[in-house]
C-alpha positions as CSV (number, residue, x, y, z in Angstrom):
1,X,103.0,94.0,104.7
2,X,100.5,95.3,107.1
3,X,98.3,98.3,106.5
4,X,94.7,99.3,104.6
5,X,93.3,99.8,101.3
6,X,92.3,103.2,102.8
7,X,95.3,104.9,105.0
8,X,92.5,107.0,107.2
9,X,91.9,103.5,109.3
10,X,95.2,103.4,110.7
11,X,96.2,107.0,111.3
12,X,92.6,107.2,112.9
13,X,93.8,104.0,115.1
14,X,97.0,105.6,115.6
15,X,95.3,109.0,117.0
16,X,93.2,107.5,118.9
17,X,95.9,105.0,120.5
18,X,98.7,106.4,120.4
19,X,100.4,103.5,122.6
20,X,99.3,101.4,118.9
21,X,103.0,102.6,117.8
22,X,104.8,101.2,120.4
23,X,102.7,97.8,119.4
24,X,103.7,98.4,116.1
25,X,107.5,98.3,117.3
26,X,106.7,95.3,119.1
27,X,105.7,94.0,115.9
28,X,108.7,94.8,113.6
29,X,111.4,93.6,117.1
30,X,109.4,90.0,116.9
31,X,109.2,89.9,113.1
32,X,112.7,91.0,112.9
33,X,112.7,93.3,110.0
34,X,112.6,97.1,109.5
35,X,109.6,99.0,109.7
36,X,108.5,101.4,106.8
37,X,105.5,103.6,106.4
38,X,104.1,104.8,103.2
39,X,102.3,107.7,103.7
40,X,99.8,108.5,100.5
41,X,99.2,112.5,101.3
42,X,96.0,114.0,99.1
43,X,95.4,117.9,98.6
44,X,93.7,118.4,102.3
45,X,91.1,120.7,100.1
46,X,90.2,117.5,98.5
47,X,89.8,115.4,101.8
48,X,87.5,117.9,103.3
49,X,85.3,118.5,99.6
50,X,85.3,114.6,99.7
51,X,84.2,114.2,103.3
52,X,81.3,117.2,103.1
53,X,80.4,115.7,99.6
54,X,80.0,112.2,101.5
55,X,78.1,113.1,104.3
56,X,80.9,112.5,106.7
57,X,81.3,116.2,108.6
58,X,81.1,119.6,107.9
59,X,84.2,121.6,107.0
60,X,84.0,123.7,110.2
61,X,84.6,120.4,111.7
62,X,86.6,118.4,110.1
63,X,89.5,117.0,113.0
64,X,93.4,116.9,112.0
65,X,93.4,113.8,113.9
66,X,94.8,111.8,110.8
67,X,97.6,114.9,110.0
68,X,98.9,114.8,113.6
69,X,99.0,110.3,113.6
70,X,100.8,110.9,110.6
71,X,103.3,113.2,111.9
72,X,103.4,111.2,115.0
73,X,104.6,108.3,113.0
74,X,107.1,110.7,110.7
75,X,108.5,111.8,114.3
76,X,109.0,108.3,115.6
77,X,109.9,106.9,112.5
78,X,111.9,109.5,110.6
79,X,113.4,108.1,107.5
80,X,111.2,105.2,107.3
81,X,108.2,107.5,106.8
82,X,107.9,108.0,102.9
83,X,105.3,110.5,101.6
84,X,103.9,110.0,98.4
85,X,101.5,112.8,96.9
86,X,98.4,110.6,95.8
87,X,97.9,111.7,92.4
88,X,102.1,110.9,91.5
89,X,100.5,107.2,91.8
90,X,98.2,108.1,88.3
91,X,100.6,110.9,86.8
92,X,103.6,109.3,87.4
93,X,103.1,105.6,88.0
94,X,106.4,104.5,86.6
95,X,108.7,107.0,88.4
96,X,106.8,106.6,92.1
97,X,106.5,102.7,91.8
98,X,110.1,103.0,91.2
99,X,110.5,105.7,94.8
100,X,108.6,103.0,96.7
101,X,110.6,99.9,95.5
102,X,113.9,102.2,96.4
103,X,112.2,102.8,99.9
104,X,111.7,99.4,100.1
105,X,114.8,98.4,100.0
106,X,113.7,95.9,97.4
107,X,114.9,95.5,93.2
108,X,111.8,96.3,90.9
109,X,112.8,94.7,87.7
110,X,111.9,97.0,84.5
111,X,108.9,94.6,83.8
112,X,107.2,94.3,86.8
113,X,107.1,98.2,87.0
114,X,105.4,98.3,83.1
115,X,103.1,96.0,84.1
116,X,102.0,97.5,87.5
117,X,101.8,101.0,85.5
118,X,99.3,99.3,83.2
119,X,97.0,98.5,85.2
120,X,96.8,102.7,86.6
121,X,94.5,104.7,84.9
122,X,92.2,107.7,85.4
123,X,92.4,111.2,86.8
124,X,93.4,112.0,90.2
125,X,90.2,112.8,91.9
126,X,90.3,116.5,92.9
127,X,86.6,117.4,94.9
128,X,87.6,121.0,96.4
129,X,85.6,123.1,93.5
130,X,82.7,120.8,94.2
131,X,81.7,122.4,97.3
132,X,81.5,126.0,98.2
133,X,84.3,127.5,100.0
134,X,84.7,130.7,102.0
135,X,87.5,132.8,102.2
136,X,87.9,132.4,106.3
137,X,87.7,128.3,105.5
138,X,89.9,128.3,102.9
139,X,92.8,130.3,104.9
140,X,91.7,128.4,108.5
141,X,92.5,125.1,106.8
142,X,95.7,126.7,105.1
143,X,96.9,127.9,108.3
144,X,96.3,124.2,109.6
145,X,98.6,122.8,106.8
146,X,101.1,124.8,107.9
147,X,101.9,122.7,111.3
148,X,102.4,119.5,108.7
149,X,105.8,119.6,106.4
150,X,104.1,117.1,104.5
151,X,101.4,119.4,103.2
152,X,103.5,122.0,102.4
153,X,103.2,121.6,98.6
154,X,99.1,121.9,98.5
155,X,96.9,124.6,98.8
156,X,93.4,125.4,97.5
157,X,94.3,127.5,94.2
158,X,97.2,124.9,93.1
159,X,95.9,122.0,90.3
160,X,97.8,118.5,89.9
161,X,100.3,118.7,87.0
């Protein structure tokens, strides 16, 4: 397995390099298995509250650099590109542990998913009322998701269920 804790890292290194995919099929000839990507999407409403909140940029900002690595890799890649929608990790651990095992290629036995669905807890974090928003922000960053199937189930006025 080779990735980050936090996603951001590599599709910033992927953005910035984009020759960094054809190392990564370098990696998976020499290593002689498949490649697949997990792709952990968050409400881009979130991303930006989070980032402003953090000190990290300003929403007028705020680059797509990560959304277009991502899609990038989902281009490259196709079907070995999985999206998960971060907050299925805490609502439903059970049924998304048991997506990524499937992706995987690899048998999750019954116990092993109970106990790796113990040890989720929480709320998914959702930051977008936390900061205020204005109309032309909220519909330049929709019009941004847009170019990105993967967003296409978020927006600023839906709430995790």
């Amino acid at each position: 397995v080779i990735g980050d804790k936090k996603g951001g890292r590599t599709s910033l290194l992927i953005s910035r390099d984009p020759s960094s995919i054809k190392q990564l099929e370098e990696i998976a000839k020499n290593v002689g298995v498949p490649m697949k990507f997990i792709h952990i999407v968050r409400n881009p409403f979130d991303n930006i509250a989070t980032m402003v909140l953090r000190g990290a940029g300003e929403r007028d900002n705020v680059r797509e650099e990560g959304a277009k690595a991502s899609q990038r890799v989902r281009e490259r890649f196709g079907d070995a590109v999985i999206d998960i929608p971060g907050h299925e990790t805490i609502l439903r651990p059970k049924e998304t542990l048991q997506k990524l095992c499937d992706h995987l290629g690899v048998t999750c036995s019954e116990e092993y998913i109970e106990k790796c669905s113990k040890i989720l807890y929480g709320a998914p974090s959702v930051t977008r009322n936390k900061i205020v928003w204005t109309e032309e922000q909220k519909q330049r960053v929709t019009e941004q998701m847009k170019k990105y199937p993967f967003l296409k189930d978020f927006s600023f006025d839906d709430f995790l269920s």
